[in-house]
C-alpha positions as CSV (number, residue, x, y, z in Angstrom):
1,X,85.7,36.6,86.1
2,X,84.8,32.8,85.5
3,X,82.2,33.2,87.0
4,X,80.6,34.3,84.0
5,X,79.3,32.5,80.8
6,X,81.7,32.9,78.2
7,X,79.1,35.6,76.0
8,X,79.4,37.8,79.0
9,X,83.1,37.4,79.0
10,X,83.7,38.1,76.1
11,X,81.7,41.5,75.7
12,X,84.7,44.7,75.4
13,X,86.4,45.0,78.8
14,X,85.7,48.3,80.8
15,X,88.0,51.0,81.3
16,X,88.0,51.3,84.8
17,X,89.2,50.8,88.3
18,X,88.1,47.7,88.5
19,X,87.9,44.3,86.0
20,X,84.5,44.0,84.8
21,X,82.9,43.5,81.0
22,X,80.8,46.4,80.0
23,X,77.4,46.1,77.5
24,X,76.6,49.5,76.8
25,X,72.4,50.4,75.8
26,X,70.6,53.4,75.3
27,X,71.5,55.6,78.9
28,X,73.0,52.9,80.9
29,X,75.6,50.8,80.9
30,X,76.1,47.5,82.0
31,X,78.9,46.3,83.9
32,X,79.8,42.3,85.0
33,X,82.2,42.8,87.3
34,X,84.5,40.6,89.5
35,X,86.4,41.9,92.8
36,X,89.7,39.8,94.6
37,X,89.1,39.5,98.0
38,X,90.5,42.6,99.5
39,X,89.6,44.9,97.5
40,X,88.5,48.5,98.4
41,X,86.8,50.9,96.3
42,X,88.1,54.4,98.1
43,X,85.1,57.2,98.7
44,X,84.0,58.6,95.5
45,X,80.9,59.4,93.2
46,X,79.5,59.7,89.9
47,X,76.8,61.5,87.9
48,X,75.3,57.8,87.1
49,X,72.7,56.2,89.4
50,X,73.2,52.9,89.9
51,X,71.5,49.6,90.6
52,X,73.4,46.3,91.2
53,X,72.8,42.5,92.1
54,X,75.4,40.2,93.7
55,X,75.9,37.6,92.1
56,X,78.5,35.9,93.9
57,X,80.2,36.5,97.1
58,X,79.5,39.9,99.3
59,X,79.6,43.9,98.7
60,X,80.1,45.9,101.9
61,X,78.6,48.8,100.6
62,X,78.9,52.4,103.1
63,X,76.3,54.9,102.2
64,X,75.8,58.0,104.8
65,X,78.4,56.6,106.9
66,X,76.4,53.4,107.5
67,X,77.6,50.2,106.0
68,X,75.3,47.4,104.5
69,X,76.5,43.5,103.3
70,X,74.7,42.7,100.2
71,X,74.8,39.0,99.6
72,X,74.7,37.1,96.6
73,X,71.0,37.6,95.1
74,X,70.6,41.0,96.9
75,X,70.1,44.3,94.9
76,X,71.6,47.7,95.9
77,X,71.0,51.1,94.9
78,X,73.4,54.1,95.0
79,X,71.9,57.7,93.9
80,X,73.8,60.0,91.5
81,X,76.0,62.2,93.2
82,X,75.9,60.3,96.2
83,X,79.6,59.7,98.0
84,X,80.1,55.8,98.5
85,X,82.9,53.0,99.3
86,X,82.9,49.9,98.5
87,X,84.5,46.9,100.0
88,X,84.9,43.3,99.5
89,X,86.0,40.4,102.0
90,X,85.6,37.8,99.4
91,X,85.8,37.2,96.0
92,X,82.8,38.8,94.8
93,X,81.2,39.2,91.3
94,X,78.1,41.9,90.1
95,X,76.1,42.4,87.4
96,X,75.6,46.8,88.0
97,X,73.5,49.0,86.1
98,X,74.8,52.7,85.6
99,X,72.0,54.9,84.3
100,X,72.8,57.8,82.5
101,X,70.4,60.6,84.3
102,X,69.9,63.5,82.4
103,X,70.4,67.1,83.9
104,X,68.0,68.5,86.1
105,X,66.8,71.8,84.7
């Protein structure tokens, strides 16, 4: 999580399965989060829709049973509802934006 400047770091930690630092606005919250090499992020979803950046190291992203390596400076984009898994092979650190979609009529 040193990979972040200290302001970042020391924004209320998120309660989650993962370490990151959470800045919540109006219908998204924002998540700087840091991943140990090794870890996996099992299949799962969320009513959010999400947009993150690398910001250091690689996300191994599987989407539709195709997986994609986004690399530091690369942005990815996961719909709500959609079933994903995550990986990392290296220590790897995100800045991810969960938007808060409203119901569809």
């Amino acid at each position: 999580m040193a990979h972040f400047p200290k302001l970042l770091r020391d924004l209320p930690p998120f309660d989650g399965p993962f370490d990151a630092f959470k800045l919540e606005a109006k219908n998204c919250d924002v998540l700087f989060a840091s991943y140990p090499k090794g870890t996996v992020i099992p299949p799962h979803s969320h009513d959010t829709e999400n947009v993150g950046v690398i910001t250091q190291g690689e996300l191994i992203l599987t989407l539709d049973g195709r997986e994609t390596r986004y690399r530091a400076g690369e942005w990815y984009h996961v719909r709500a509802k959609t079933t994903h898994a995550a990986r990392f092979d290296v220590e790897t650190s995100e800045i991810e934006f969960w938007f808060h979609v409203p119901p569809r009529a």
